[in-house]
C-alpha positions in Angstrom: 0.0 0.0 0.0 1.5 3.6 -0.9 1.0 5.9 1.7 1.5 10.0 1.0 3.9 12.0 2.8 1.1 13.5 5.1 -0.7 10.1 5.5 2.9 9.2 6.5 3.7 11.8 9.0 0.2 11.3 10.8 1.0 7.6 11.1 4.3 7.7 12.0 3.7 10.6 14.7 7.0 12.6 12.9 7.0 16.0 12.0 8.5 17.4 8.6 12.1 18.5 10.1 12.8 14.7 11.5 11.5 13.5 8.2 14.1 15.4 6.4 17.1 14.2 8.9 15.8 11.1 8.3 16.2 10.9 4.8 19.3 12.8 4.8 21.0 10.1 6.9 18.8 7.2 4.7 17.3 5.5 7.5 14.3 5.9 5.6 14.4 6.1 1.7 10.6 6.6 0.2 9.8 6.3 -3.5 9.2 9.2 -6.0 10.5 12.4 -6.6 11.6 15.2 -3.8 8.5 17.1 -4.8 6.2 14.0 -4.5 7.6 11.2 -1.8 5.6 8.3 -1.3 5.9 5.6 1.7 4.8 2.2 2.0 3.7 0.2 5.4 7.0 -0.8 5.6 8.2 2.5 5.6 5.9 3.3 8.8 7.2 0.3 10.8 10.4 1.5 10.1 9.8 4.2 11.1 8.9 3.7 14.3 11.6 1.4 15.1 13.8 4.4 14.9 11.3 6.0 17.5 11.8 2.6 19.8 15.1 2.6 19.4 16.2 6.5 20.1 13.0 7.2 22.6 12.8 3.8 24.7 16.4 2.1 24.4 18.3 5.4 24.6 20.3 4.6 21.0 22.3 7.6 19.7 22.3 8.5 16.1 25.2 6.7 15.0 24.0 3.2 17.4 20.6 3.7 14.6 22.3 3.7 11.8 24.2 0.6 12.6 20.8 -1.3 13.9 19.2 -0.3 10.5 22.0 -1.6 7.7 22.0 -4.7 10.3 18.2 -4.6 10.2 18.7 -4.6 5.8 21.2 -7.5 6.2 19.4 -9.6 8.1 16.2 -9.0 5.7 18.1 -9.3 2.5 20.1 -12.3 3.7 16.6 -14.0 4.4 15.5 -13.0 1.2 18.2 -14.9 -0.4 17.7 -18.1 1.8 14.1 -17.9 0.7 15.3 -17.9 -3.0 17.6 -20.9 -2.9 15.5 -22.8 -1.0 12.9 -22.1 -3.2 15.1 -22.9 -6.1 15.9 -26.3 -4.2 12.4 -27.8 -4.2 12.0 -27.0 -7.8 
């Protein structure tokens, strides 16, 4: 489901100035153009992981970042398991 920017900010509970350090630093990376971003679910969850993370477990800037890219390995390391596994029963 695409979500617009607004719908996004509502949902994720951010206002437009974290948005923009957000995507400055890619923790979060939406689709389309600068005039016109569009998030998914995904995007939202994301989202407030980095809340979680920097409001309830006390994790600085830099600690996010690394959480995230090991959050992306993890995800695209599974995707690959999925895809030779799948290949496997074929």
């Amino acid at each position: 489901m695409i979500i617009s920017k607004l719908d996004f900010l509502l949902r994720a509970e951010l206002d437009q100035e974290t948005l923009d350090v957000w995507i400055k630093e890619e923790w979060l990376v939406p689709r389309g153009t600068a005039a016109e971003l569009m998030f998914s679910e995904i995007d939202v969850a994301r989202a407030k992981l980095i809340q979680d993370l920097r409001r309830d477990m006390g994790v600085n800037d830099e600690g996010v970042g690394v959480i995230l890219n090991l959050v992306d390995q993890v995800h695209g390391l599974r995707k690959a398991l999925a895809g030779l596994l799948g290949t496997r029963r074929e």
